[in-house]
Phi, psi and omega in degrees: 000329186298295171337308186299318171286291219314306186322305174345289192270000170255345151291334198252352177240011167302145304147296188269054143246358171260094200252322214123206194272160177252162179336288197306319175266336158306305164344290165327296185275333163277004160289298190313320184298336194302292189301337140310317177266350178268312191302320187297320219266319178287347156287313200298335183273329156291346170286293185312305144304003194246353156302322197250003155286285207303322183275268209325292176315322147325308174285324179307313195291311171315310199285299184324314192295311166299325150315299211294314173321314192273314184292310159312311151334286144017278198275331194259007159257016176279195161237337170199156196275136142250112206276349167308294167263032176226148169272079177264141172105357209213151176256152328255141197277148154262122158244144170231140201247163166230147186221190176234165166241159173323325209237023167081011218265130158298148163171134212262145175233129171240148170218125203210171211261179140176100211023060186107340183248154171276114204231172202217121164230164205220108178083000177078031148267123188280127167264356168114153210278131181262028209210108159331132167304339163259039167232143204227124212284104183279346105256197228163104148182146203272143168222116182305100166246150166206149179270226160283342232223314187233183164211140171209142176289128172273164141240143177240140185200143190228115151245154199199134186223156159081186200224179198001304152265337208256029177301131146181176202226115157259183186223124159187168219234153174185164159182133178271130198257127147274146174280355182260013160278015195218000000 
């Protein structure tokens, strides 16, 4: 029994029996890394794309919540619509509102379209894009409705962010009743 390893181990330390690899398992084995490094490279490309659908959909949804908040706000401490300076029913709509500050003073909020961002002015001082600069206000518009009783602003505002695949455009809605009409 001893012998038979002794036998073992002078075969398994022959030098010319270890020469390398033959064709066929090089062959082999670099098909494998291949096929290993393209799954690796198309998750990663996949990924990559699946970041910048999420960040574009972010960026969309942010921008809307902050437009649609500040304009519903807005609107719903105005007292009246001047309907004289706002563009209703139409893209892109303008609306301009009048309101009071605490110590009783007038003063107008327009919210209007300009080149792509949705921007806010207060007394006809631009305060600046209520919309991430790469997201781009694809309409806009306000529609006045009102009863006997009350007046409320509809807003319809369409947006759209990223380019080629990772492109997209949503809708959304809102309407604000003022209060100090009813």
């Amino acid at each position: 029994m001893f012998n038979f390893f002794k036998k073992l181990k002078v075969k398994c330390n022959d030098v010319a029996s270890w020469r390398g690899f033959s064709l066929a398992e090089m062959v082999i084995y670099v098909g494998l890394l291949a096929f290993v490094m393209v799954a690796m490279v198309s998750m990663l490309l996949g990924m990559s794309r699946a970041y910048d659908h999420l960040k574009v959909s972010r960026h969309i949804q942010s921008s809307a919540i902050t437009a649609l908040d500040r304009m519903v706000r807005d609107i719903r401490n105005a007292q009246s619509v001047n309907v004289l300076g706002s563009t209703l029913g139409t893209s892109p709509g303008v609306l301009t509102i009048n309101t009071t500050t605490a110590t009783g003073t007038p003063q107008t909020f327009q919210f209007l379209v300009s080149n792509g961002t949705l921007r806010i002015k207060m007394d006809g001082a631009d305060l600046g894009p209520l919309t991430l600069s790469d997201v781009t206000v694809g309409s806009l518009i306000f529609q006045q409705m009102s009863t006997g009783i009350s007046q409320a602003i509809k807003i319809d505002l369409t947006l759209s962010a990223g380019s080629g695949a990772a492109a997209r455009t949503a809708k959304f809605y809102a309407t604000a009743i003022l209060r100090d009409s009813y």
